[in-house]
C-alpha positions as CSV (number, residue, x, y, z in Angstrom):
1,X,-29.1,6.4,-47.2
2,X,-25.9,8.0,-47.0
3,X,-22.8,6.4,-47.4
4,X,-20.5,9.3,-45.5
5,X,-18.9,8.3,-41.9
6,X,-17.4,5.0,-44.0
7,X,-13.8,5.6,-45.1
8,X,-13.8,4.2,-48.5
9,X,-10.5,3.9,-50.6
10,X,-11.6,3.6,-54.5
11,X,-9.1,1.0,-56.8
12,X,-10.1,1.4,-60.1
13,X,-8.8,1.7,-63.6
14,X,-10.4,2.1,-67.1
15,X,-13.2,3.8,-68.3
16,X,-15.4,1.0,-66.9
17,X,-14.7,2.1,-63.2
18,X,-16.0,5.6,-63.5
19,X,-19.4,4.9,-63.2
20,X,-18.9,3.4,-59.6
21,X,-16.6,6.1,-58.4
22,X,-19.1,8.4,-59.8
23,X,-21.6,6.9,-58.3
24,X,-19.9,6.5,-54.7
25,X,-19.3,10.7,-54.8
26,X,-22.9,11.0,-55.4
27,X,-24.1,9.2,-52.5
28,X,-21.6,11.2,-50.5
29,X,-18.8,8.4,-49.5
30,X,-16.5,9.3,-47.7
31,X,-13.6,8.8,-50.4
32,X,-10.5,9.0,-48.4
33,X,-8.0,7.9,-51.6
34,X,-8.2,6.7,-55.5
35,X,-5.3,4.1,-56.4
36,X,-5.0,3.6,-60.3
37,X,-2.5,2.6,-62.7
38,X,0.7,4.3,-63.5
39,X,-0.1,6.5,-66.7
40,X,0.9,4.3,-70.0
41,X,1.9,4.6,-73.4
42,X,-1.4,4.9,-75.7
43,X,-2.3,5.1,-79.2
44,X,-0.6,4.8,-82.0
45,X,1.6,7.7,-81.4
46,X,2.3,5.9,-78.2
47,X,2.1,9.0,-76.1
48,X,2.2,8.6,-72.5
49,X,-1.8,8.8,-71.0
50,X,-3.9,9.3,-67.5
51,X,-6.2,6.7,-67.0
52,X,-9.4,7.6,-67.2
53,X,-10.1,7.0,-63.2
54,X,-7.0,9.7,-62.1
55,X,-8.7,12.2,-64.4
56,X,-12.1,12.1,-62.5
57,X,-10.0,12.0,-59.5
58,X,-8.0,15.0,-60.5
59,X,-11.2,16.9,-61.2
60,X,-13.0,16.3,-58.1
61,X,-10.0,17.2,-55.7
62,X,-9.4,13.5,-54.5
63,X,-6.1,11.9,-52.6
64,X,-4.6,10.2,-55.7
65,X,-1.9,6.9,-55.7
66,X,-0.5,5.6,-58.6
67,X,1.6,2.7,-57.2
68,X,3.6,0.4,-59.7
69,X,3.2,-2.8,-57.5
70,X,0.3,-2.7,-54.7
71,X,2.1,-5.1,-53.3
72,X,5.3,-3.1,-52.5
73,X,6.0,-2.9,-48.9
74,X,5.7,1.0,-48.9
75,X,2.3,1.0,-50.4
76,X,0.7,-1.5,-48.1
77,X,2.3,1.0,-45.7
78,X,0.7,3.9,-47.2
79,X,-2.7,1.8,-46.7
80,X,-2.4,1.2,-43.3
81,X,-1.9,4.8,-41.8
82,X,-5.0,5.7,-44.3
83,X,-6.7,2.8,-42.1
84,X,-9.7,2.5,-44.3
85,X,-13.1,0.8,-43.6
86,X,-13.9,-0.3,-46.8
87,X,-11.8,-0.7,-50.0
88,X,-13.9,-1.0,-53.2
89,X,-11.8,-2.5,-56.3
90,X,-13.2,-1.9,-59.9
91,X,-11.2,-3.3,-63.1
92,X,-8.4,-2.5,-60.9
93,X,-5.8,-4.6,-63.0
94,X,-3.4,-5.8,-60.8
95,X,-3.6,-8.9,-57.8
96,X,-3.9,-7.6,-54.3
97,X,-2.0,-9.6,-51.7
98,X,-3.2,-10.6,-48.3
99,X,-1.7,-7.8,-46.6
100,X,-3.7,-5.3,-48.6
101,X,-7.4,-7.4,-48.3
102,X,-6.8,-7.2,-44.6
103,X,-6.4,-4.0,-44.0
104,X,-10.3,-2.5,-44.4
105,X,-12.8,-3.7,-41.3
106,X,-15.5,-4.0,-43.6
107,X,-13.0,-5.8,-46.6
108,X,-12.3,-5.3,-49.9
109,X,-15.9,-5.4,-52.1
110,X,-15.5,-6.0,-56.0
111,X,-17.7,-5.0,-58.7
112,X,-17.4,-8.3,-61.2
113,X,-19.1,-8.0,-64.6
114,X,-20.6,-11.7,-64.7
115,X,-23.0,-13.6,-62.9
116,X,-20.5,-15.3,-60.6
117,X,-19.4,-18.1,-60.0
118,X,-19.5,-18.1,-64.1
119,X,-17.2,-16.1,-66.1
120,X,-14.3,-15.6,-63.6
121,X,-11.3,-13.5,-64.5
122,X,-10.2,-10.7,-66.5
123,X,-12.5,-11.0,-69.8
124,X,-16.1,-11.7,-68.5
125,X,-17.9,-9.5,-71.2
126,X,-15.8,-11.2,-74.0
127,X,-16.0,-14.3,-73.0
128,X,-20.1,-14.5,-72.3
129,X,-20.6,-13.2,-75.8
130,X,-18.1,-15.3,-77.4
131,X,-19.7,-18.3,-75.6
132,X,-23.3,-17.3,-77.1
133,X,-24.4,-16.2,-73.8
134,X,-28.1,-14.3,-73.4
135,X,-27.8,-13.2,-69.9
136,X,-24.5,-12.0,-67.9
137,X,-24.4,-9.1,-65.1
138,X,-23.0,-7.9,-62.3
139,X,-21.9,-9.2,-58.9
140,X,-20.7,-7.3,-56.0
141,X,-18.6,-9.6,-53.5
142,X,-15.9,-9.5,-50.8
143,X,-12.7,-10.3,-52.1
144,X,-10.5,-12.9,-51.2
145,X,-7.4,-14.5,-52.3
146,X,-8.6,-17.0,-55.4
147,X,-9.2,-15.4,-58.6
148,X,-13.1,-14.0,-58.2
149,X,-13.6,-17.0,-55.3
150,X,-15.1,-14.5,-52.7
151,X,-18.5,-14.4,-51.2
152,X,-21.3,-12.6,-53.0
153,X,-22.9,-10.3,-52.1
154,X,-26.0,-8.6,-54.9
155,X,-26.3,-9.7,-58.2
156,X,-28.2,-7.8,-61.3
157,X,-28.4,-9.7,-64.3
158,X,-28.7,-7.6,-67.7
159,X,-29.6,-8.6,-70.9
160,X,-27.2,-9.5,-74.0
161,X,-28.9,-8.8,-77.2
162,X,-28.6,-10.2,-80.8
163,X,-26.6,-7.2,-82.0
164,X,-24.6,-6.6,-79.1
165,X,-20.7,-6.6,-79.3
166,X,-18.2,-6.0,-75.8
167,X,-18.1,-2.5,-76.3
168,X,-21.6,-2.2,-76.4
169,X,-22.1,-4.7,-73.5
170,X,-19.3,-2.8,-71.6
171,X,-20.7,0.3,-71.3
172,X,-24.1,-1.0,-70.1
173,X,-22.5,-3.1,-67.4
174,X,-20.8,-0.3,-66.5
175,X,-23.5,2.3,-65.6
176,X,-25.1,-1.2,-63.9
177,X,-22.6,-1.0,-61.5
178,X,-22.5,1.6,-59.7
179,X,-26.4,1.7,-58.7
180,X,-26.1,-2.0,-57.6
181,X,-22.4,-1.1,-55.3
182,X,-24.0,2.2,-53.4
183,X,-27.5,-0.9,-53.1
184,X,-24.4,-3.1,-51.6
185,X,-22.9,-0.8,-49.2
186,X,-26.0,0.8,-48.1
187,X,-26.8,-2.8,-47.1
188,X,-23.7,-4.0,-45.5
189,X,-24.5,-0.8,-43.2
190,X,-27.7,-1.6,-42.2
191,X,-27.0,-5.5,-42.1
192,X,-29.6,-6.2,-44.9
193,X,-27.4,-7.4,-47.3
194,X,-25.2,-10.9,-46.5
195,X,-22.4,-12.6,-47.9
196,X,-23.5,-15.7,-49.7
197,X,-20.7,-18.3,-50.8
198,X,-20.2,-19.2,-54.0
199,X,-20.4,-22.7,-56.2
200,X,-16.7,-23.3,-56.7
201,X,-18.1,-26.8,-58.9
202,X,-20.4,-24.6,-61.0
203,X,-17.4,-21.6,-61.9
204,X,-16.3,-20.8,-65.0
205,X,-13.8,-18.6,-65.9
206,X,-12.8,-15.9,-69.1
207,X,-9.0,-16.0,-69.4
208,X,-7.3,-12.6,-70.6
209,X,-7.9,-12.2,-74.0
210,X,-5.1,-12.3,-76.4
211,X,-4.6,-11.5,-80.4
212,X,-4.9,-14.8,-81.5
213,X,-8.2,-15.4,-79.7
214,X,-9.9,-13.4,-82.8
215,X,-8.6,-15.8,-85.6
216,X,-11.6,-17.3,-87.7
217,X,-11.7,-21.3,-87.8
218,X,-14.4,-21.3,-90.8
219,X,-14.7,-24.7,-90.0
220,X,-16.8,-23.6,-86.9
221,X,-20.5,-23.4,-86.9
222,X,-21.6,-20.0,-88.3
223,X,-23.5,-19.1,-85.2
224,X,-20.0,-19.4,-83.4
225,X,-18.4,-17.3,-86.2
226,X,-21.0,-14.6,-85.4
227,X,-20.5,-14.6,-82.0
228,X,-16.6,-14.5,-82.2
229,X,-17.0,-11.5,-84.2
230,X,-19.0,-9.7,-81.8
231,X,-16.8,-10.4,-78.7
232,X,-14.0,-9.8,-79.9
233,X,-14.7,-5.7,-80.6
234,X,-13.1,-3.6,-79.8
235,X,-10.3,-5.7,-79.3
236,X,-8.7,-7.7,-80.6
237,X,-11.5,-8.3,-83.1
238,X,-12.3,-11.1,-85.7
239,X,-9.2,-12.1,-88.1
240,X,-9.2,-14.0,-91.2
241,X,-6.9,-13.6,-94.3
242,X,-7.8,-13.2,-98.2
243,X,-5.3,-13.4,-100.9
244,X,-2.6,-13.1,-98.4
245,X,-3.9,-10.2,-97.0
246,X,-5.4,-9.9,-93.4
247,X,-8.6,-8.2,-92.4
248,X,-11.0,-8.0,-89.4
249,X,-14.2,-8.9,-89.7
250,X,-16.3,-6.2,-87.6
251,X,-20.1,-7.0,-88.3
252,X,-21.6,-10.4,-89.3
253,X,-25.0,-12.1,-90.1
254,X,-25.7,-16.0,-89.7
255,X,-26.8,-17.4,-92.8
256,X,-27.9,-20.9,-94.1
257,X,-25.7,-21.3,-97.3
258,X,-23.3,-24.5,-97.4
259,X,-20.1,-24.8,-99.2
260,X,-16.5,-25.6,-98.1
261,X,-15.1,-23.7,-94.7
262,X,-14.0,-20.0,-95.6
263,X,-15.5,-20.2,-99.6
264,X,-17.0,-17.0,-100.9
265,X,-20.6,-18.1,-101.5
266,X,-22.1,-15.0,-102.6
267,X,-21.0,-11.4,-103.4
268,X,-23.7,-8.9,-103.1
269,X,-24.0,-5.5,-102.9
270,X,-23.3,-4.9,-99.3
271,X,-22.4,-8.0,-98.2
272,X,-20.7,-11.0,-99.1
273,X,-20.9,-14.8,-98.0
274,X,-18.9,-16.8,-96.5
275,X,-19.4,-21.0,-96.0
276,X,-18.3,-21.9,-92.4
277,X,-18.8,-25.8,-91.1
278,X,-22.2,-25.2,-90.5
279,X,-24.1,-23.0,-92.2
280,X,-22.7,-19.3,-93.8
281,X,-21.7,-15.8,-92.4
282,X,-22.7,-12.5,-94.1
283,X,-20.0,-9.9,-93.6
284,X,-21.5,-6.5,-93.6
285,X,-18.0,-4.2,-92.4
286,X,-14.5,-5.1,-92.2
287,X,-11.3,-4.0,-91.8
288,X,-8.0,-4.3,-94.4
289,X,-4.6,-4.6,-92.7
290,X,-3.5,-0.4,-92.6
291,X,-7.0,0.6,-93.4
292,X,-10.0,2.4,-91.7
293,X,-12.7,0.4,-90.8
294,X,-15.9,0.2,-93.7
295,X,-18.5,-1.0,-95.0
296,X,-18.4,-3.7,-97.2
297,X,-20.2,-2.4,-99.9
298,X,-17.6,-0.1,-100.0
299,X,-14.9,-2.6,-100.4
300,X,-16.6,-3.9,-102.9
301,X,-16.4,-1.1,-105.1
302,X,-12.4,-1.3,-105.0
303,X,-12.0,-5.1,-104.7
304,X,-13.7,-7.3,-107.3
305,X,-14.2,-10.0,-104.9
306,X,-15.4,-13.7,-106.6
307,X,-17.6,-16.5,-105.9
308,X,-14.9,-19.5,-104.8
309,X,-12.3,-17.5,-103.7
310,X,-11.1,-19.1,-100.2
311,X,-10.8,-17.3,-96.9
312,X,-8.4,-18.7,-94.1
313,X,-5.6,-18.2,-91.6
């Protein structure tokens, strides 16, 4: 089915949105606007960047906005005389106000990267992995005023594997996405698909993540540790300290040794061993303060690291 005749206004942001705009010109939406973010300072040499969604836009000749505030008067404005059917908001990154969730006839429909009502808020993928999750998805809803509170519409669950980190989680939700929205629309058309309230007692919700989220309690259970470790790539990743020097932790391995919280265990060749409250974590590639990323048996060759030497904040 084709999804032209509905105007369609696309809010959307990073590179996790593309998939669904991508997806949307493929099944022929009628795509009468893009709003993204204002371009930002990225990278270390701070230099001011597109994001990734007004790039796509750019390239496929769509109407582009790049309001500060979506709330500003003006731009509500500028939304009205569009008139829209349908606005669909992916990892847009700012709050839209009641004036702007009014303005399609169909509504506003979000792409949510969690199996909602759980994981509501800006860090979903983190969170679920950081929580030891097995299962998250996707869930396509109408928006409403509450922080992920609307009514849902289709759900897709996917898979979180042993190995997995966010990034790796992020860009398979992502391509999930945009199949299960153009599934969504399609049957909001022809009235197959209906809004289903959620469980506001069973929600749960995945704050924004911030740099001290990623500090290591070795005190933890070592599963925990693990799991830390792999939500917290790319960003702001797994922190601990040694000798008064700061790493990150980037890949880690559960392991049954016992000693006390943050004590070098065991130093082998590509790996070395770490006691946490319960049990031990194996740390297989980390990260010095100023440094490139590597493996640890290459740290090892250039630190003579020693059984009992501590670990901490």
């Amino acid at each position: 089915m084709s999804l032209s005749g509905i105007k369609t206004v696309f809010m959307g942001t990073p590179v996790f949105a593309l998939p669904t705009l991508k997806a949307l010109v493929e099944a022929n939406a009628d795509i009468v606007a893009v709003v993204t973010q204002p371009d930002r300072p990225k990278g270390r040499g701070r230099t001011i960047s597109p994001p990734p969604v007004k790039e796509f836009a750019l390239e496929k000749g769509l109407r582009l906005f790049q309001p500060q505030k979506v709330r500003e008067r003006e731009f509500i404005k500028v939304l009205e005389n569009i008139a829209p059917d349908l606005i669909v908001v992916v990892a847009f990154g700012q709050i839209l106000p009641a004036d702007l969730l009014n303005i399609p006839k169909i509504g506003c429909v979000n792409v949510h990267a969690s199996l909602l009502p759980a994981y509501r808020g800006a860090a979903p993928i983190n969170w679920a992995i950081v929580n030891g999750e097995v299962e998250t998805g996707i869930t396509t809803m109408l928006m409403d005023e509450g922080l992920d509170t609307g009514d849902m519409l289709l759900v897709e669950k996917v898979a979180i594997g042993p190995e997995d980190d966010s990034e790796l989680l992020y860009g398979r939700l992502a391509e999930t996405g945009g199949p299960l929205l153009v599934r969504t629309l399609e049957g909001l058309k022809d009235g197959t698909v209906m809004a289903v309230r959620q469980d506001d007692a069973a929600a749960t919700y995945a704050p924004i993540i911030k740099k001290e989220d990623g500090i290591i309690d070795w005190s933890a259970e070592a599963a925990q540790i693990v799991n830390l470790v792999r939500g917290m790539r790319p960003w702001p990743t797994a922190q601990t300290r040694l000798d008064a020097r700061g790493f990150k932790v980037l890949k880690s391995r559960a392991a049954g040794g016992s000693g006390a919280p943050g004590e070098v265990l065991k130093v082998g060749k590509d790996f070395f061993e770490v006691a946490a409250g319960s049990g031990s974590v194996e740390i297989y590639e980390l990260q010095l303060e100023g440094k490139k990323a590597m493996k640890t048996a290459d740290f090892l060759m250039g630190y003579k690291l020693k059984g009992g030497e501590m670990l901490g904040t």
